[in-house]
C-alpha positions in Angstrom: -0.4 -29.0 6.0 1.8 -32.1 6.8 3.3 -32.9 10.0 6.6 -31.4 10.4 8.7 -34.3 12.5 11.8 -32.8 13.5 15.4 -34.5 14.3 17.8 -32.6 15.9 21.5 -33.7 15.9 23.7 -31.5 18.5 26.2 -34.6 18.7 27.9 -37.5 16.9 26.1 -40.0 19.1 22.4 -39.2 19.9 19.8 -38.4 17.3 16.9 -36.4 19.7 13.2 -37.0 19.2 10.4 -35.2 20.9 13.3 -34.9 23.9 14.0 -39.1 23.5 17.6 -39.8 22.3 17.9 -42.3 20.4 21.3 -44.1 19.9 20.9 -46.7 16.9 19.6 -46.5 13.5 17.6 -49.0 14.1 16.0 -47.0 17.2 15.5 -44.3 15.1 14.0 -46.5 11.9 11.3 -47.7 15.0 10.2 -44.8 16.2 9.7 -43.3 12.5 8.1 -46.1 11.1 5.4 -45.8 14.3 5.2 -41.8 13.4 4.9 -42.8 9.6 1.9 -45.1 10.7 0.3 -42.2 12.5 0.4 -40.0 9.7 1.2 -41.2 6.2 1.8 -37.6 5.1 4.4 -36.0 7.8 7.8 -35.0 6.9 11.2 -35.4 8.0 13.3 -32.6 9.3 16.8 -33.4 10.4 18.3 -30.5 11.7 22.1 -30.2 12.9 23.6 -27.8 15.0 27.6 -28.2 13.1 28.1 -30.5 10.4 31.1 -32.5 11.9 28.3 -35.0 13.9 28.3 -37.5 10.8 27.8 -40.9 12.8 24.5 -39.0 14.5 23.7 -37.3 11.1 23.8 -40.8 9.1 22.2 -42.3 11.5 18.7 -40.0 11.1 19.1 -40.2 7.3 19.3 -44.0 7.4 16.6 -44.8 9.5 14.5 -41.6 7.6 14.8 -44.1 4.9 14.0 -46.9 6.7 10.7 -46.0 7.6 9.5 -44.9 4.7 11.0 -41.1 4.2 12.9 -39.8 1.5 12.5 -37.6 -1.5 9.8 -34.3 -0.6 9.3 -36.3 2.6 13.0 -35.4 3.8 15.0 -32.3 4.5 18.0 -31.8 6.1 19.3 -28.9 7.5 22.5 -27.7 9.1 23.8 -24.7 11.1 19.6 -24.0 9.7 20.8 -24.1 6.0 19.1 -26.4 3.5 21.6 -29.1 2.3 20.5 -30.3 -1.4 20.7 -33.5 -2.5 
């Protein structure tokens, strides 16, 4: 089964890794692309708690994509409902 790396948004600054916040896209792109390394198969969560935290929200999604994640590798969730693309 493939890693399940989880993003939780609960504000319009701060996307929350593993209990480390990170504040930039390019923060976020960073740490991915070092998770990606670790394990070529894992997959992106990005679960929000309200869908008014857009800046926060785009930020996961852009630096998802980034390092490497989109498509099956990417899911996003909010108020725990699965958003399609």
């Amino acid at each position: 089964m493939n890693e399940i790396i989880v993003l939780r948004i609960s504000d319009n600054v701060c996307v929350d890794l593993n209990g480390v916040k990170l504040r930039s896209t390019n923060e976020v792109a960073e740490a991915l692309e070092k998770k990606n390394s670790e394990n070529p198969d894992a997959v992106i969560s990005i679960e929000a708690d309200d869908s008014i935290h857009y800046e926060a929200i785009g930020k996961a999604i852009y630096g998802s994509h980034r390092a490497g994640f989109a498509g099956e590798r990417l899911r996003i969730l909010v108020n725990g409902k699965l958003l399609e693309a």
